[in-house]
C-alpha positions as CSV (number, residue, x, y, z in Angstrom):
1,X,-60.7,98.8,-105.1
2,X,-60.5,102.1,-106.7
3,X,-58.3,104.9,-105.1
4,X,-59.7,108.6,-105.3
5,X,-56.8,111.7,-106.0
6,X,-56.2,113.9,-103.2
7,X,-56.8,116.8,-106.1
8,X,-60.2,117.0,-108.3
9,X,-59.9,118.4,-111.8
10,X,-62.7,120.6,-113.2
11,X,-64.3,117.5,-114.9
12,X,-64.0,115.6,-111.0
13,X,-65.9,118.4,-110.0
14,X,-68.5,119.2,-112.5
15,X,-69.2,115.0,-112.2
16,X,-69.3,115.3,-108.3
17,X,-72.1,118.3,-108.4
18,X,-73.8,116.7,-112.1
19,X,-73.1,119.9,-113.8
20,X,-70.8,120.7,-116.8
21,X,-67.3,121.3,-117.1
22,X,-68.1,124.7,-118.4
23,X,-69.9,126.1,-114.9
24,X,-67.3,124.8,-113.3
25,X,-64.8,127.0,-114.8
26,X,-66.7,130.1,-115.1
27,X,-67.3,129.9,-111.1
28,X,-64.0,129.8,-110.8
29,X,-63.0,132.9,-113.2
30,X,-66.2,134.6,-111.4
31,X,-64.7,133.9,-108.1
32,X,-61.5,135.0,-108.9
33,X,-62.8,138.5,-110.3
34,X,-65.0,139.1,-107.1
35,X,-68.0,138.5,-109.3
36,X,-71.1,136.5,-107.6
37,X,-70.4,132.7,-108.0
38,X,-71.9,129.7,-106.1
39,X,-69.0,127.8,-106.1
40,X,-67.3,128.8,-102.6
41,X,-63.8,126.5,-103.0
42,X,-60.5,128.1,-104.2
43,X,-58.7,126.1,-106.8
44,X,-54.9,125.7,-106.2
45,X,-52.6,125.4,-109.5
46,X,-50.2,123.1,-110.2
47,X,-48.5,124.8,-112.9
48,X,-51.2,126.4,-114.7
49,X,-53.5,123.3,-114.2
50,X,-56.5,124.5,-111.5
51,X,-56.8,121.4,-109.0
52,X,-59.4,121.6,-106.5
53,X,-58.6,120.0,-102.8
54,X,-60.9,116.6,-102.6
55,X,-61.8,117.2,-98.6
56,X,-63.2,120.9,-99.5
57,X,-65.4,119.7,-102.7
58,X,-66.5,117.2,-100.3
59,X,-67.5,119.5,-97.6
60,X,-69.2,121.7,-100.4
61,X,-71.1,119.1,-101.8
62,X,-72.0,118.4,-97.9
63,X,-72.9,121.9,-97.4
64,X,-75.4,122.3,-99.9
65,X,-77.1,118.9,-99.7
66,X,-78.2,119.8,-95.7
């Protein structure tokens, strides 16, 4: 039985929506400067390390498979 973190890191992510690490990180700095993104889910830092919240990647990946 394999337990899932509470927090996804940008590698979680990209693996989650089959894209790379790369987009992942520039919709984030595009988000974060107000610049069009697609990615709709604020990453919260630990440190300096962006962690995204499981339960709102979740309901994004949701969201754009209805």
């Amino acid at each position: 039985m394999q337990i899932e973190p509470d927090f996804y890191t940008d590698k979680d992510v990209a693996r989650k929506l089959n894209l790379s690490t790369s987009w992942v990180r520039v919709q984030r700095h595009k988000r974060a400067k107000g610049l069009p993104h697609t990615l709709n889910v604020d990453a919260r830092y630990i440190g300096t390390c962006p962690r995204y919240v499981r339960g709102e990647i979740e309901a994004f990946v949701a969201a754009i498979a209805a």
